[in-house]
N, C-alpha and C positions, 0 to 999 in steps of 0.2 A: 198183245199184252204190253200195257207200258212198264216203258223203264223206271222202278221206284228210286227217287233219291235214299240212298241212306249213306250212314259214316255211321264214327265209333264217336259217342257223346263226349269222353276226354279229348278227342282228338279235338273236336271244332270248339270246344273254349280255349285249349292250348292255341289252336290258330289263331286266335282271337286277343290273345295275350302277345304275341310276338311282337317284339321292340314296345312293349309297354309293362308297365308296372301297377300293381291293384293300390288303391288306395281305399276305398272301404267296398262294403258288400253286403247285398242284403240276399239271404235264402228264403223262400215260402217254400211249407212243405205239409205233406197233410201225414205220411208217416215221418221219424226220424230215426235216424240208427247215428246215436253222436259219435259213436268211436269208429266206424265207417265214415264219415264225414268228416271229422278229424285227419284221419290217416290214410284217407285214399281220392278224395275230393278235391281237399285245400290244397295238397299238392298240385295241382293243376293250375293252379292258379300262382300259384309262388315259384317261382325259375331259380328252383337251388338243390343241388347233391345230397341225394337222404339215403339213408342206411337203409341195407338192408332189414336188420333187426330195427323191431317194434321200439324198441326202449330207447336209443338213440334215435330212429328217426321221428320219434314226441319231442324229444330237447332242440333236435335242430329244427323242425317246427316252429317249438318256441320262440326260439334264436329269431328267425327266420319270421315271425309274426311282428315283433316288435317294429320292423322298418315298415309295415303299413300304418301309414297316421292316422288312417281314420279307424273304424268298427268295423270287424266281422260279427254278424248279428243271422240269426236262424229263426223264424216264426213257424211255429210249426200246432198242430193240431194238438189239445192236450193229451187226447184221447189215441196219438196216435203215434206216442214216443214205444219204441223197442228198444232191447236189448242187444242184440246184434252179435256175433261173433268179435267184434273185436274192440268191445268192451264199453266203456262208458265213456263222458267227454275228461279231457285231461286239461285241454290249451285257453286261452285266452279267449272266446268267443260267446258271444251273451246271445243265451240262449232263452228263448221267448213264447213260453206255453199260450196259446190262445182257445178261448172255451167257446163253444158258438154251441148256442142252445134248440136254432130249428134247422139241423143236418149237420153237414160236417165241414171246418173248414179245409176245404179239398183244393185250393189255388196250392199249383207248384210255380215259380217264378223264380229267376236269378236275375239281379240286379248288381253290375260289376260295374264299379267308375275306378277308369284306367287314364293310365296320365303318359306322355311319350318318356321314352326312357332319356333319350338326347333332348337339348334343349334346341328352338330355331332361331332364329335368327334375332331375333328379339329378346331373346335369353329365357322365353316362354315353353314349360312343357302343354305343351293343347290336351286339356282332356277329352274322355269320350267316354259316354254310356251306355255299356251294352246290358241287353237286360232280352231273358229269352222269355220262351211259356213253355212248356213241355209237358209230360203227363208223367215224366217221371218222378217218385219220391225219393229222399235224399237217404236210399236203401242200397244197400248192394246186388237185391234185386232190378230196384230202380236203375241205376247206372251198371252193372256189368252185366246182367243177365234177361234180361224182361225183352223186347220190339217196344219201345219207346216212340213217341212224337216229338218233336220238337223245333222249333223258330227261334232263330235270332238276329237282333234289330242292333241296330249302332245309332247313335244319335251323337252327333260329334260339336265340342264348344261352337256356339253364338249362330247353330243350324238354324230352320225354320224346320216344325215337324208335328204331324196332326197328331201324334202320339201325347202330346207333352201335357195337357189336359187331365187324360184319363189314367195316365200313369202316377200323374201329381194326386188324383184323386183316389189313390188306388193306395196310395204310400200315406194318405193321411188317414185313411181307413184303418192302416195298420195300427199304427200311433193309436186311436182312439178305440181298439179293438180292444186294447188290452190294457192293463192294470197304468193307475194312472200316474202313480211315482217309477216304474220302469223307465230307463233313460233311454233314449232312443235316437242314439249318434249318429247311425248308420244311415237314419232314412232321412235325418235330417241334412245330412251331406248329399243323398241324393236330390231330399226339392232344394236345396242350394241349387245345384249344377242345373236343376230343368228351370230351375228360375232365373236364369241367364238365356234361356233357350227361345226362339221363339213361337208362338202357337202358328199353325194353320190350319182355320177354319174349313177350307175348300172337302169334300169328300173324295175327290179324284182331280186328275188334270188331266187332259189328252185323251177323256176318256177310259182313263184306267185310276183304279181306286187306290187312294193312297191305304197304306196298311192303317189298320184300324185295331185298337188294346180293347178288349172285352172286361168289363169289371163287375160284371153284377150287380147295375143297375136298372137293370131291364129284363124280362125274361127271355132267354137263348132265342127265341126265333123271332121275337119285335125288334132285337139289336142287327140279329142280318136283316131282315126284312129293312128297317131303318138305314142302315150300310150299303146293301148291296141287292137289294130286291129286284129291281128288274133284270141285272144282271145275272140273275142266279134264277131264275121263274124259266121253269122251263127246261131247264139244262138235264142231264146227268146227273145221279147222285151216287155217291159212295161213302159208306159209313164204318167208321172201323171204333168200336166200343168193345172194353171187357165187360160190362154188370149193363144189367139189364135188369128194372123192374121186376119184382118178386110178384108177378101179376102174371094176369092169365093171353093178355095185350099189352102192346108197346103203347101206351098213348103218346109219347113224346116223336116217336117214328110217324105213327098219324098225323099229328097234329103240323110234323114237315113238311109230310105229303100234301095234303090240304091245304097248307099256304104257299108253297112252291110248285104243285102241280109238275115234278122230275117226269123224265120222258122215262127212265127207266131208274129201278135203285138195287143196290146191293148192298146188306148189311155183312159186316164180319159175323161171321157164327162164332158164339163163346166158348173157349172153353178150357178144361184146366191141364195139368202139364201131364195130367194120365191119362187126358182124351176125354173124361165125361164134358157134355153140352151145361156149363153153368148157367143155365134161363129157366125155366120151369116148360115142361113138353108140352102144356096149353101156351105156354106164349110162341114158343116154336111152330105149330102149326100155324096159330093164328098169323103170323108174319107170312108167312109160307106162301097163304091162300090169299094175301094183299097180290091187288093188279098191279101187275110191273115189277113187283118185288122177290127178289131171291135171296139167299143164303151165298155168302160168298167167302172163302177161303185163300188168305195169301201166299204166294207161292213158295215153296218150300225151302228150296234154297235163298229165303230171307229171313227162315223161323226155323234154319236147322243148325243146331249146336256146332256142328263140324262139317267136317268135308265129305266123312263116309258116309256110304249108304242107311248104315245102319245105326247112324247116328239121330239124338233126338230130337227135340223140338223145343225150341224156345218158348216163353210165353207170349202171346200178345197184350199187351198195356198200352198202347196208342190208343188216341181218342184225336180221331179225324175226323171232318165232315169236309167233303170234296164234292165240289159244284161243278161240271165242266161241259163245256159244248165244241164243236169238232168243226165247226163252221159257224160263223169264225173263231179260230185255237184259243182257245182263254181253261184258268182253272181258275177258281178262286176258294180257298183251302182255310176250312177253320179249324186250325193247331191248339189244341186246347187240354187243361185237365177235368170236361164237362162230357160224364157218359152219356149214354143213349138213358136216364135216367127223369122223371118227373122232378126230384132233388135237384136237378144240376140243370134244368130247365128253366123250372119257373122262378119267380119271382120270391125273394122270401126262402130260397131253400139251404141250398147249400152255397159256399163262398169259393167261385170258378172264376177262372179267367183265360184268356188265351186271344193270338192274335189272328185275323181275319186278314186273309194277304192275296194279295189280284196279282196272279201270274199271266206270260206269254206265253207259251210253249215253241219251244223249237220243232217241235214234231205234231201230228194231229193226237192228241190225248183220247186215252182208252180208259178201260177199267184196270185198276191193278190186281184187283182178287179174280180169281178164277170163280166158275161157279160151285156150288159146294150144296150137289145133289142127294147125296146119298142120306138116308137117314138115318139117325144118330141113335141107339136104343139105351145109353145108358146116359143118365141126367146126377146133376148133382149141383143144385141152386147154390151161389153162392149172391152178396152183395157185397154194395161198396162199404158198405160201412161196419162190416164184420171184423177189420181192425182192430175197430173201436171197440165192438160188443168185445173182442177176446182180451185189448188190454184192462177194460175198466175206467182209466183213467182215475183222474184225479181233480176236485177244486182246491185243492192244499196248493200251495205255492213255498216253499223253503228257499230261501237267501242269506246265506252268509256275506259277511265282509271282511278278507283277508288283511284290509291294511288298519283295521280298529277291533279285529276277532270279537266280532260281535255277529250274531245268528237272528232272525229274522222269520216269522210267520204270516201268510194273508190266505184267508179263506176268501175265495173266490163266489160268491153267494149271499143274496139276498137277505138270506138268515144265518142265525148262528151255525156251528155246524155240530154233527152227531158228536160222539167219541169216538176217538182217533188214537190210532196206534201208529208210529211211523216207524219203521225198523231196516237196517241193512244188514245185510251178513249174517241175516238172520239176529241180530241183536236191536233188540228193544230203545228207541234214542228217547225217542220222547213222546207222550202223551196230552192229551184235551181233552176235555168235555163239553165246553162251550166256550170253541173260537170264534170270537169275530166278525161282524161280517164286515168285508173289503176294508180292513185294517191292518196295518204291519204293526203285529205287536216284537216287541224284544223278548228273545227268549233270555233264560237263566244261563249264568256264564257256563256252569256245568254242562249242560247241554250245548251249550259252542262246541267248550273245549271236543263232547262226543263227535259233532259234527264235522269238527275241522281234522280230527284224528282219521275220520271213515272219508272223506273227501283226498286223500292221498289214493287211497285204494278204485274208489268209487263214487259217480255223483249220479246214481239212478237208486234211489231210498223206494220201500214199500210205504204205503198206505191199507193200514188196517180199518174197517168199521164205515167205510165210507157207502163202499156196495157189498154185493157177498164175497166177490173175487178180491182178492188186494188190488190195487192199482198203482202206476208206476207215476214215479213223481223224478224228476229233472232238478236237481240243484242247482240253482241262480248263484255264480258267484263274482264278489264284483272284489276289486282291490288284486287282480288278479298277479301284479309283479312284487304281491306281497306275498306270495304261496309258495313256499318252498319247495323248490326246483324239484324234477324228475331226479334228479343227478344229486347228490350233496355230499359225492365222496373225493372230490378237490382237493387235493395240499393246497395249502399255500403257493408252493413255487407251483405248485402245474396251474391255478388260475394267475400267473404270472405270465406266464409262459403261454397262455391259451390268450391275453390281451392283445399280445403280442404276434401274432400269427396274423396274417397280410389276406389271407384270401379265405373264402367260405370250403373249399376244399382242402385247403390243408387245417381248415378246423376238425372237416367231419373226419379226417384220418387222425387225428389226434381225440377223438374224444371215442374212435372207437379200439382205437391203440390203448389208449389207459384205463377203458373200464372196460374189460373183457369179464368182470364177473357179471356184470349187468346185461352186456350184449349179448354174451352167451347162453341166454335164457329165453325162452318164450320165442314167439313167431319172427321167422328171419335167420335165429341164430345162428343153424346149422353154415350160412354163405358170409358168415365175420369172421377174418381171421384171429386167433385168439393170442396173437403176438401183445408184448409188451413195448411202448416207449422205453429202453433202459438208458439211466444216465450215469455214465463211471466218472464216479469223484465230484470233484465241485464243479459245476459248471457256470454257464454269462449268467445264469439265473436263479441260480443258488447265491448269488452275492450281489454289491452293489449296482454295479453297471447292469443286469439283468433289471433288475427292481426299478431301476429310473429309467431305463429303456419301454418296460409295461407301462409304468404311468405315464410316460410319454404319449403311447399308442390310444390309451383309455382317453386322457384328455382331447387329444385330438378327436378320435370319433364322437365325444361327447359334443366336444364343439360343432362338429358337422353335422349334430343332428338338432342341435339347439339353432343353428342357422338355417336350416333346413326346414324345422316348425314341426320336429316330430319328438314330441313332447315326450309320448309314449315310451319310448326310445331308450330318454333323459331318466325316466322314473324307473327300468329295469335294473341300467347300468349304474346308477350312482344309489339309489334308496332299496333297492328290491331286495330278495332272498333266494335269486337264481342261484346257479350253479358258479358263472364269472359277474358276480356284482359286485361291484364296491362293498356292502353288506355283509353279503358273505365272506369274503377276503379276512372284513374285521371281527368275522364270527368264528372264525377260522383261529385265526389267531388269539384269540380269548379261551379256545377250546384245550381244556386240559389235556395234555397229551401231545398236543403240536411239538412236532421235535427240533426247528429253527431256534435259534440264539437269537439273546434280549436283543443285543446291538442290531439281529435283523429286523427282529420287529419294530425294535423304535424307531428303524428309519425308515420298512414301510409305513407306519403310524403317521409320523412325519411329512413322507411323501402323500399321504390321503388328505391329509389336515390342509396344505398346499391346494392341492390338486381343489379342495371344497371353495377354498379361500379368492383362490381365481375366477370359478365360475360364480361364484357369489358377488366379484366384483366386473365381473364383464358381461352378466346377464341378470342383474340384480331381478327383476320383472318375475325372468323366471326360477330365480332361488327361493323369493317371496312368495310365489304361490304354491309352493312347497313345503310351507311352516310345519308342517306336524309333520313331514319326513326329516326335514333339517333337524327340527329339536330333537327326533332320534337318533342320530347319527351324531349330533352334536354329544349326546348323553353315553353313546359306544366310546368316544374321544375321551369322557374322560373317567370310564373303566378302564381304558387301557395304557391310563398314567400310572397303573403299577407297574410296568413296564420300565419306565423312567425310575420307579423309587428304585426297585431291582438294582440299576446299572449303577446308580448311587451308592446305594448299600455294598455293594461289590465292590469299590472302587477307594480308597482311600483319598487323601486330602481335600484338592478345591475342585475336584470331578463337579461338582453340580454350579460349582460358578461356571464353569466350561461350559455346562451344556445349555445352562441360561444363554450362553454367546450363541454356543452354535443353532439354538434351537430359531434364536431371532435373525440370526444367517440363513438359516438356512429356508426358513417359511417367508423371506423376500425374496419374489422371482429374480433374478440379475438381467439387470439392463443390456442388451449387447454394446461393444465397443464399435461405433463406427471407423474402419479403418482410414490411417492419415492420406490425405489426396496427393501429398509429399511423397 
């Protein structure tokens, strides 16, 4: 029996990450669980200290999102968005419903362009693209509990590589799959980087095949056959599928056999986690009574939950097709999310991909399934696409936009659509009766404001009237460093004090030291400890020298990220509605009840006014393509000149000629003195 490769799926994109940084990211997925993917994914990818509890490790998330420049982005099946355990999407990631009308879009894919953490010798970070095929969905099944497939390829800056073609063609598919005002950052970043890359035509060198991206342009056995047919005629075959044809026969197992003529095959036997055979018992026989063909089961301790004996069994969800011959050691292994299915076969069905990779083996190669004789009496058909029939889905399309609160409809369809009911929380948002077809209308502001108030809580909305079942619908939201933070229970002095904080770890003990009413809530909470930050008396940051110390820290990072080219960055910190934004700070201080004195506000006031005024003039470019964030923050400035009438008012004599001086002192930066060479 050979030895099966396997690892833990976070493990080898963690490997993969080492001494590098993600700069954008595209997901395919045919199911999606966002709030699993949010909180248990993305971490994998980002190298930072997160909380135990839920509530804080969303913020540092956040925090933590903003220093990737480009787009995280998720295409996923419409029909095959969940619910999940741990809840709905919260963070910055555009999320990207695609509707495919003859099967199901079933491609799982990760596409990560990563950049070196150091620079060389050139002052150059070298990028690199890794991009896998797996079979897993972007579920918690998918990733922690399922026997998964999975490959992955590096293509590293100004490489040569036969991949670079059908990956490009594969990424413009995406784009043009789905709605046509969708922006599409993400994938437009990746055909940048492959368009530097360069193609190789060759199909092998040396006699061994270069790896090869399947895209569903062909049907599943004319692309091997085309790839790798004489190397594969003839060989071994081993097949490992969950669904199978709701048929009485495999035709797509036939139609293998047939063109590659295997010396022997073994297919996995399906089945589900209580042990029923998910195939229909005429298909099982009829497999059965194929020449050369057996039923074949993988070995147990790689499908057993734990260590004990009387522990269970994992699912199987790989989708392997293994070619191998023993003289002379070659396997050649298609990794892929395409079952033993007619859908995921032919031409025209469902939208699979996966890569085709020519191994050496170190040892003579076997079969990995044992055989798997005995028969099975209890049955319970299931398919692939049973997702789908249980969520319903959705052609409704819902987009808000946090930095203009303005709300958004597109029905997805030819014709107008039925009446519709869309509701969260069980509360009615808003209705139609003939929407649209493939138009973003605006909705009523009323209905924003519902929208925007239920997207705090939740962005997974029902759809009523579409089919019998509700269907679940994804909220599209763009403007996303306009959405008021996870967090927005800040003093003043503590997003002082939080600018000012040097490392990512003494943030996250600071942000889970001052909200202990938040952390100590929901999943995590019991392992936070519930201590307080306490500060006795005035401290560096209750008073002046504290307050120009923060703005010190803020300008400098902002500058670092404006020289850097992460824009993204620039628009949290200085315009946004986070928790430590500029924004908030001056929201903070407008807010009735704030218990700081005038004189300190006017001189944070003061210090923000400065702090805009600099970068306005050391990076005009990018202050101007900011206009409609500037003219808001220019319009907080001068709400919070009552601030100044205050100090006035209070103040007898020529107080306000005073502060005319000091205010013109004080908003020019001081030149430093160059000391005397004397």
């Amino acid at each position: 029996m050979e030895d099966i490769p396997h690892a833990v799926l976070s493990d080898q994109f963690q490997e993969r990450m080492q001494g590098r940084r993600l700069r954008a990211a595209v997901f395919v997925t045919y199911q999606f669980e966002p709030g699993f993917f949010e909180q248990e994914v993305l971490p994998v990818l980002l190298d930072v200290p997160l909380s135990h509890a839920v509530a804080i490790r969303l913020v540092q998330l956040e925090e933590a999102l903003r220093s990737v420049e480009g787009e995280i982005s998720v295409y996923y099946d419409a029909n095959g968005l969940m619910r999940g355990d741990e809840g709905s999407a919260k963070l910055d990631v555009r999320r990207v419903p695609v509707q495919h009308r003859h099967g199901i879009f079933h491609a799982k894919n990760v596409f990560l362009l990563v950049e070196a953490e150091e620079e060389d010798e050139e002052g150059h970070r070298p990028q690199t693209l890794i991009v896998a095929s797996l079979s897993a969905n972007l579920t918690r099944s998918g990733w922690w509990e399922n026997v998964e497939g999975c490959h992955i390829e590096e293509i590293g800056e100004g490489e040569k590589t036969r991949l670079k073609d059908d990956l490009a063609s594969f990424l413009e598919f995406l784009r043009n799959k789905t709605e046509a005002q969708t922006k599409h950052l993400g994938v437009r970043e990746l055909l940048a980087f492959l368009r530097r890359v360069d193609s190789r035509m060759q199909k092998s060198s040396s006699g061994q095949l270069h790896t090869h991206f399947y895209r569903g342009t062909e049907s599943l056995p004319d692309f091997l056959e085309q790839v790798a047919g004489s190397a594969i005629r003839g060989a071994y075959l081993e097949i490992i599928s969950p669904y199978f044809d709701d048929a009485d026969t495999s035709n797509p197992l036939e139609t293998l056999i047939e063109r590659f003529q295997p010396k022997e095959v073994r297919v996995s036997l399906p089945r589900s986690i209580g042990g029923e055979v998910t195939c229909r018992p005429t298909l099982y026989e009829a497999v059965r009574r194929l020449p050369l063909v057996a039923w074949g089961r993988l070995p147990k301790e790689l499908v057993r939950l734990g260590k004990g004996a009387d522990a269970g069994e994992r699912r199987v969800h790989a989708k392997v097709y293994r070619f191998f011959t023993q003289s002379p050691k070659r396997e050649v292994c298609f990794i892929s999310s395409a079952n033993l299915t007619r859908a995921a076969h032919q031409l025209g069905g469902n939208v699979e991909t996966g890569f085709l990779v020519d191994l050496v083996p170190s040892r003579r190669p076997d079969f990995w399934m044992k055989l798997d004789g005995q028969v099975p009496t209890a049955f319970q058909v299931r398919t692939e696409d049973e997702a789908s029939a249980a969520s319903g889905g959705t052609r409704l399309n819902l987009r808000y936009h946090w930095d203009r609160n303005q709300a958004e409809a597109f029905w997805d369809a030819p014709n107008t659509s039925p009446s519709l009911a869309v509701k969260a929380r069980g509360i009615e948002i808003v209705s139609f009766s003939m929407l649209s077809s493939r138009t973003w209308t605006v909705l009523h502001e009323r209905v924003a404001e519902s929208i925007a108030s239920l997207l705090i809580e939740t962005s997974i909305f029902e759809v009523h009237g579409e089919t019998p079942e509700p269907g679940l619908l994804l909220v599209q939201e763009e403007g996303m460093a306009h959405k008021p933070s996870i967090l927005m229970s800040l003093s003043v002095a503590d997003i002082l004090r939080y600018w000012a904080l040097l490392t990512v770890e003494q943030r996250a003990a600071f942000l889970e030291a001052r909200m202990p009413e938040v952390a100590l809530h929901g999943a995590g909470a019991d392992l936070v400890a519930g201590a307080r930050i306490v500060a006795e008396g005035e401290t560096l940051f209750d008073r002046f020298a504290g307050v120009f110390h923060a703005f010190g820290c803020l300008e400098r990072d902002i500058r670092a990220a404006l020289d850097a080219g992460r824009d993204k960055d620039v628009e949290y910190r200085l315009f946004g509605r986070k928790y430590d934004s500029l924004g908030s700070l001056l929201d903070r201080i407008s807010t009735p009840g704030d218990d700081s004195k005038d004189v300190d506000q006017y001189v944070i006031v003061l210090c923000a006014r400065q702090l805009c005024r600099e970068i306005a003039r050391d990076y005009a470019d990018a202050w101007v393509s900011h206009a409609a964030e500037v003219k808001q923050i220019e319009a907080r400035f001068t709400s919070l000149s009552a601030i100044r009438d205050r100090l006035i008012a209070s103040n007898s004599g020529d107080f306000a000629q005073f502060l005319s001086w000091f205010d013109d002192r004080f908003l020019r930066r001081a030149i430093p003195v160059e000391p005397d060479p004397a």
